[in-house]
Chimera marker file (.cmm) of the C-alpha trace (Angstrom):
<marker_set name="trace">
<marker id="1" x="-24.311" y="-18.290" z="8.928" r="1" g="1" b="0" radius="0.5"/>
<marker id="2" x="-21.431" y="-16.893" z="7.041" r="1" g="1" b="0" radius="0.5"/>
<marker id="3" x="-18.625" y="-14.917" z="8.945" r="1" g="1" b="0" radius="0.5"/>
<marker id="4" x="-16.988" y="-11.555" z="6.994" r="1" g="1" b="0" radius="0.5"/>
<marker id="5" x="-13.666" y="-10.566" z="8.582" r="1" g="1" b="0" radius="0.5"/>
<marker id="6" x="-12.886" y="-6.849" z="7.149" r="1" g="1" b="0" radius="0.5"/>
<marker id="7" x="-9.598" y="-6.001" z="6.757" r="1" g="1" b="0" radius="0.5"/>
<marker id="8" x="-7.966" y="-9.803" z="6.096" r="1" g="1" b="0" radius="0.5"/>
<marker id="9" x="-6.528" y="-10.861" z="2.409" r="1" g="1" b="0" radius="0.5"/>
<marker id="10" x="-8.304" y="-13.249" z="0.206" r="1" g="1" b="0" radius="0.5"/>
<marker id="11" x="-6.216" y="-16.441" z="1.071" r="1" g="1" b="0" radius="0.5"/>
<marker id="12" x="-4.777" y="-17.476" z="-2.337" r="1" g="1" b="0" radius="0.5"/>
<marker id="13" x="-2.953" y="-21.481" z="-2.095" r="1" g="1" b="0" radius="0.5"/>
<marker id="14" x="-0.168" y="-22.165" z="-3.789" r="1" g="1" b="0" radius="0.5"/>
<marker id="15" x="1.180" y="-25.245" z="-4.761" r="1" g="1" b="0" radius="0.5"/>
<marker id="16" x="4.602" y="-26.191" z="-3.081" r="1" g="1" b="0" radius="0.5"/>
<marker id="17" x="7.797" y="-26.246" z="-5.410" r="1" g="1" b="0" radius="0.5"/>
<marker id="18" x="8.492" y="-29.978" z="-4.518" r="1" g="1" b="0" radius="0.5"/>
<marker id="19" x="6.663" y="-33.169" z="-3.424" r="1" g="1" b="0" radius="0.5"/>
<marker id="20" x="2.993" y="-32.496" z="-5.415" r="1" g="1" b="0" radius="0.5"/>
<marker id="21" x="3.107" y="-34.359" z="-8.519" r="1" g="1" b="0" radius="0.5"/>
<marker id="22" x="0.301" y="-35.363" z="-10.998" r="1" g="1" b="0" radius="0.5"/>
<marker id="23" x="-1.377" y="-39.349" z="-9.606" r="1" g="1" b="0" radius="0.5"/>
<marker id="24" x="-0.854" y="-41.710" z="-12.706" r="1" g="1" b="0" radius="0.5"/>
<marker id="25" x="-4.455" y="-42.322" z="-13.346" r="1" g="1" b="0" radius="0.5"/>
<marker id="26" x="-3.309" y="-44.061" z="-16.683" r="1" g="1" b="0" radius="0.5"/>
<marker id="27" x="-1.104" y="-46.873" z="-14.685" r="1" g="1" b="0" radius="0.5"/>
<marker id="28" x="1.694" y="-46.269" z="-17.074" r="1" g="1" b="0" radius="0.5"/>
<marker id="29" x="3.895" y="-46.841" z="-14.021" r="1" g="1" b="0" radius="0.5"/>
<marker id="30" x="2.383" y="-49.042" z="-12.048" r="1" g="1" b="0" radius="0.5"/>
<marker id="31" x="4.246" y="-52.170" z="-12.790" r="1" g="1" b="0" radius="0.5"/>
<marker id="32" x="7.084" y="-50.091" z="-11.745" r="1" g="1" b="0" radius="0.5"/>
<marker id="33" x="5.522" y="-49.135" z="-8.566" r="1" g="1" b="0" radius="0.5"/>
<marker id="34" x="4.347" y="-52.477" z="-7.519" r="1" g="1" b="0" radius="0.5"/>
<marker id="35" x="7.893" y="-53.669" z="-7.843" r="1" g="1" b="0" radius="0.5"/>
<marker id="36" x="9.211" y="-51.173" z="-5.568" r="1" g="1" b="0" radius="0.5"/>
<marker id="37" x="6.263" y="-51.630" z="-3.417" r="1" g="1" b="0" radius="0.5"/>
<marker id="38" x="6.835" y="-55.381" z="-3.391" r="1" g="1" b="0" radius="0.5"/>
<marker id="39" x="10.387" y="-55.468" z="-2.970" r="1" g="1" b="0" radius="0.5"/>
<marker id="40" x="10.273" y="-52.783" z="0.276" r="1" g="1" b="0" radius="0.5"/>
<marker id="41" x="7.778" y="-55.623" z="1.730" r="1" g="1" b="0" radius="0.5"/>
<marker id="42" x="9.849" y="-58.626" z="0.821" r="1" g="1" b="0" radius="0.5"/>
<marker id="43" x="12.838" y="-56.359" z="2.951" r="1" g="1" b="0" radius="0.5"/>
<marker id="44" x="10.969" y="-54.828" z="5.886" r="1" g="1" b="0" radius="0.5"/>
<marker id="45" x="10.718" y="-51.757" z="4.288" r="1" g="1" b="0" radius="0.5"/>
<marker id="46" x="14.271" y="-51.190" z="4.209" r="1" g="1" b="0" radius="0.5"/>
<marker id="47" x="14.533" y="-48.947" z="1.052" r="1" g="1" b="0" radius="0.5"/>
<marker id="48" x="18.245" y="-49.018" z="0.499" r="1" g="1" b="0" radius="0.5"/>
<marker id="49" x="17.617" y="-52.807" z="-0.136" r="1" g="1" b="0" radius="0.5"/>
<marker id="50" x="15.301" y="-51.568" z="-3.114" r="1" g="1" b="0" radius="0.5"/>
<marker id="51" x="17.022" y="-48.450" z="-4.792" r="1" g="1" b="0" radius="0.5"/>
<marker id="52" x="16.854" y="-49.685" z="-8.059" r="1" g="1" b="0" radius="0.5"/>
<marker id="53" x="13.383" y="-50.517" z="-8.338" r="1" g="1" b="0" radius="0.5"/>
<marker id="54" x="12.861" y="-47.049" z="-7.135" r="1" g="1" b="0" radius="0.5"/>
<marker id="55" x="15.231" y="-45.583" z="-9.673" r="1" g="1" b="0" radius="0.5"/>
<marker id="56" x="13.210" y="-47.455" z="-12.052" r="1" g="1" b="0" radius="0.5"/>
<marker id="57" x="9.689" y="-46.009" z="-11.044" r="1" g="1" b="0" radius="0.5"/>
<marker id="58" x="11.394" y="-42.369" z="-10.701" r="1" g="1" b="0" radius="0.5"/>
<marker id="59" x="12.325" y="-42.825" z="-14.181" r="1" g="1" b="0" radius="0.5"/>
<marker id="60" x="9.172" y="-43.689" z="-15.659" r="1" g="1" b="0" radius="0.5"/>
<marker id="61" x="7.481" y="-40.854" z="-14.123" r="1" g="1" b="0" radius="0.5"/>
<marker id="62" x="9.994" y="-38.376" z="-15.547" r="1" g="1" b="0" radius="0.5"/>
<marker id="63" x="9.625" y="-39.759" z="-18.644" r="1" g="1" b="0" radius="0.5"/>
<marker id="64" x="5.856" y="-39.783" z="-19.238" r="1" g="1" b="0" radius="0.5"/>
<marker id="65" x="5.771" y="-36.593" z="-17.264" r="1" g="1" b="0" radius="0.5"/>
<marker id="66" x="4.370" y="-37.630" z="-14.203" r="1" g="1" b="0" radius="0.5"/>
<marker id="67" x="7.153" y="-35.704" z="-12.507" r="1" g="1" b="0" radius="0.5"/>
<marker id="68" x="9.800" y="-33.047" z="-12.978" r="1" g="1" b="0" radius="0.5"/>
<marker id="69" x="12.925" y="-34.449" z="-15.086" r="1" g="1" b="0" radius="0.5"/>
<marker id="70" x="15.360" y="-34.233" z="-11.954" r="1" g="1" b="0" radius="0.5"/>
<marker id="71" x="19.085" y="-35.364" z="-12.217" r="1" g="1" b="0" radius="0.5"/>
<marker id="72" x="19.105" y="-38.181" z="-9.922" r="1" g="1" b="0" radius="0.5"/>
<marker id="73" x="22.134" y="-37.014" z="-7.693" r="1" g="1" b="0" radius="0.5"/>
<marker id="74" x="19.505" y="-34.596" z="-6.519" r="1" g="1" b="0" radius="0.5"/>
<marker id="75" x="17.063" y="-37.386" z="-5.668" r="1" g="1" b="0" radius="0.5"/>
<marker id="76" x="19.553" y="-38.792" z="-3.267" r="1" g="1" b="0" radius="0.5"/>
<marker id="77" x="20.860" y="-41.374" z="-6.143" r="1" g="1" b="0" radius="0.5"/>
<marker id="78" x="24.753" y="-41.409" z="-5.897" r="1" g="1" b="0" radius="0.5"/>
<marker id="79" x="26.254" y="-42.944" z="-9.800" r="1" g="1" b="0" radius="0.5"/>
<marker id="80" x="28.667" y="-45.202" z="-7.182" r="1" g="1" b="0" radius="0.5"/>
<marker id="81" x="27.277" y="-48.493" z="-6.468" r="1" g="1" b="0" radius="0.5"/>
<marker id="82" x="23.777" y="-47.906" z="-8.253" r="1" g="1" b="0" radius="0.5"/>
<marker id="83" x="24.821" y="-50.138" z="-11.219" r="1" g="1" b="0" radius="0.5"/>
<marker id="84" x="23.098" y="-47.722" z="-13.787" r="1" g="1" b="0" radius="0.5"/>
<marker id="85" x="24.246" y="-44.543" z="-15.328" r="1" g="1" b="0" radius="0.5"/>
<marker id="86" x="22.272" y="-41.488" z="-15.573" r="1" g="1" b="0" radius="0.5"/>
<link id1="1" id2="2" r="1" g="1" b="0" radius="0.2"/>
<link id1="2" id2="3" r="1" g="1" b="0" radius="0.2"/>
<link id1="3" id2="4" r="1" g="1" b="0" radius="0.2"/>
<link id1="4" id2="5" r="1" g="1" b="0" radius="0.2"/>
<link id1="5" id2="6" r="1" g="1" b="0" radius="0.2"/>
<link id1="6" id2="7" r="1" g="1" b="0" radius="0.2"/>
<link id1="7" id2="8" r="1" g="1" b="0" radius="0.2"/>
<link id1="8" id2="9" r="1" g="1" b="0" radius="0.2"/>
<link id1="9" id2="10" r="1" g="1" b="0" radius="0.2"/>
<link id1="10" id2="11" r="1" g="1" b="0" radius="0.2"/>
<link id1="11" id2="12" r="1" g="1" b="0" radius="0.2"/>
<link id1="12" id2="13" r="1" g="1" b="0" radius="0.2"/>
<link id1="13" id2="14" r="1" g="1" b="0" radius="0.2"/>
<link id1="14" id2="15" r="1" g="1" b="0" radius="0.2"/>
<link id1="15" id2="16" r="1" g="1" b="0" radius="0.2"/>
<link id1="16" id2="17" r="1" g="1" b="0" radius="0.2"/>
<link id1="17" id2="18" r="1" g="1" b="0" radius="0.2"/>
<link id1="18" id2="19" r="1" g="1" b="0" radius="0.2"/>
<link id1="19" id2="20" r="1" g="1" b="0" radius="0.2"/>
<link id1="20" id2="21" r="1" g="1" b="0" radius="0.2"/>
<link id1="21" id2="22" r="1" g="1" b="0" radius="0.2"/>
<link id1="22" id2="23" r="1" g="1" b="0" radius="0.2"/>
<link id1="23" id2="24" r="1" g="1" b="0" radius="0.2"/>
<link id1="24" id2="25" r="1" g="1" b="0" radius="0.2"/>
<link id1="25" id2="26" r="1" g="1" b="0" radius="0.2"/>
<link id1="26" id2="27" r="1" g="1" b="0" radius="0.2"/>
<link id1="27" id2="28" r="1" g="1" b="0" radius="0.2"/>
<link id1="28" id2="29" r="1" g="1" b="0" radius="0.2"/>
<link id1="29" id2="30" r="1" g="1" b="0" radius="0.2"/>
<link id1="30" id2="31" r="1" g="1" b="0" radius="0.2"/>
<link id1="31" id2="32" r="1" g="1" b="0" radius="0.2"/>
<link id1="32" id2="33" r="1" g="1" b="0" radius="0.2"/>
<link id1="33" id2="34" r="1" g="1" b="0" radius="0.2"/>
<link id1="34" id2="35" r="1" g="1" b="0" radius="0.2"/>
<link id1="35" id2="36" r="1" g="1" b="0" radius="0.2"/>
<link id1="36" id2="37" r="1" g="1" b="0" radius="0.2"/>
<link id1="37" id2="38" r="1" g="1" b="0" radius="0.2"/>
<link id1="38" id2="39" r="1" g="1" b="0" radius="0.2"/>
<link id1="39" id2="40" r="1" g="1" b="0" radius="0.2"/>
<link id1="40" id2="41" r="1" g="1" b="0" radius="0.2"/>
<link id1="41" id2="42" r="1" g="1" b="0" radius="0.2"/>
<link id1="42" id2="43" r="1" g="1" b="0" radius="0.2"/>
<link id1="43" id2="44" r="1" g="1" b="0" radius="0.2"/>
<link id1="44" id2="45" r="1" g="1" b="0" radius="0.2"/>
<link id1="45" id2="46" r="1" g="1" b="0" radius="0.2"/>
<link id1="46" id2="47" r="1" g="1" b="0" radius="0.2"/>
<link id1="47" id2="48" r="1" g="1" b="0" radius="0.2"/>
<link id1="48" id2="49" r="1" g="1" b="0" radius="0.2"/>
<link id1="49" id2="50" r="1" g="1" b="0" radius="0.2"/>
<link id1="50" id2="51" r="1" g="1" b="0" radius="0.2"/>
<link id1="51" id2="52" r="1" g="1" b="0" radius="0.2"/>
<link id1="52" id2="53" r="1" g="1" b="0" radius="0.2"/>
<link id1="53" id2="54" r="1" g="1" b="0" radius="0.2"/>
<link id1="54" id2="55" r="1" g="1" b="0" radius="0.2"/>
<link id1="55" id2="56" r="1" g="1" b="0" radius="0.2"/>
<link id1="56" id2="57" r="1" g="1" b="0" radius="0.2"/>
<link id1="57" id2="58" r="1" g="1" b="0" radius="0.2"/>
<link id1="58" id2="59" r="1" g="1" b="0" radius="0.2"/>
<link id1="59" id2="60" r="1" g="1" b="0" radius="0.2"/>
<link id1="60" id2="61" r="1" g="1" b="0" radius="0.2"/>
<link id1="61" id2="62" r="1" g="1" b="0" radius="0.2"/>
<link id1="62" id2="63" r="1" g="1" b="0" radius="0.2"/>
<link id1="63" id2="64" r="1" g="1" b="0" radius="0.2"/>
<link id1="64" id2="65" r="1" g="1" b="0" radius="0.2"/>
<link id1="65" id2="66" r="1" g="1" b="0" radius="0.2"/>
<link id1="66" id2="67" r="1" g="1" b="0" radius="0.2"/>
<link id1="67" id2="68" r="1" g="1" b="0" radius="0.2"/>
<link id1="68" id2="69" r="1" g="1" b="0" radius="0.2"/>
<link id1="69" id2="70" r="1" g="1" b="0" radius="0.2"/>
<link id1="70" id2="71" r="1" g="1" b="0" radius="0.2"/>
<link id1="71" id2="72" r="1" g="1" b="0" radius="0.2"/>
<link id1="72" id2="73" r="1" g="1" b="0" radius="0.2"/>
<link id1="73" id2="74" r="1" g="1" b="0" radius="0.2"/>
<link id1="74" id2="75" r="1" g="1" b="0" radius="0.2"/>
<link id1="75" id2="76" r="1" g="1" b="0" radius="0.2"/>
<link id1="76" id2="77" r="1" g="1" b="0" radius="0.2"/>
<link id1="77" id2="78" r="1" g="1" b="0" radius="0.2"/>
<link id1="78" id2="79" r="1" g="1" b="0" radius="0.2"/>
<link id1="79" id2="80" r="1" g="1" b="0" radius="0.2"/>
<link id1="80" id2="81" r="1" g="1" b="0" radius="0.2"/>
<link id1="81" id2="82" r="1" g="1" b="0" radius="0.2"/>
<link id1="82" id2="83" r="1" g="1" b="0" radius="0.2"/>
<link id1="83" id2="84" r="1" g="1" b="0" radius="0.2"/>
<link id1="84" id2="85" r="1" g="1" b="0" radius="0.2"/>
<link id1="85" id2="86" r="1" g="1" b="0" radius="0.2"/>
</marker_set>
């Protein structure tokens, strides 16, 4: 049985600006990710214990373009106390 409402819009979905990114069916981060994954278990999954590992795994998808090339102040990253430069 198929149900016609006259009158209503064809919806159309849309893909939201942030937070949908492409899965890394190649693994070319996945070292990366285990890492992070391993260190958040080793600390209770406190992840400001493990902000470089997450830097690390952020970076790698930007750079095989898993992800949007983001300056990292704008992923929460502060350059004080991270160790790294941008």
């Amino acid at each position: 049985m198929t149900s016609m409402t006259f009158g209503q819009k064809k919806f159309i979905p849309t893909a939201p600006e942030k937070g949908s990114f492409p899965l890394d069916h190649e693994g070319q981060c996945k070292k990366l990710m285990l890492y992070y994954m391993r260190c958040l278990r080793t600390n209770n999954d406190d992840n400001s214990a493990c902000r470089q590992e997450c830097r690390a795994y952020l970076q790698c998808r930007m750079d095989h373009n898993l992800m949007a090339k983001e300056e990292f102040s704008k992923l929460g990253f502060s350059e004080e106390g991270e160790g790294k430069n941008n």
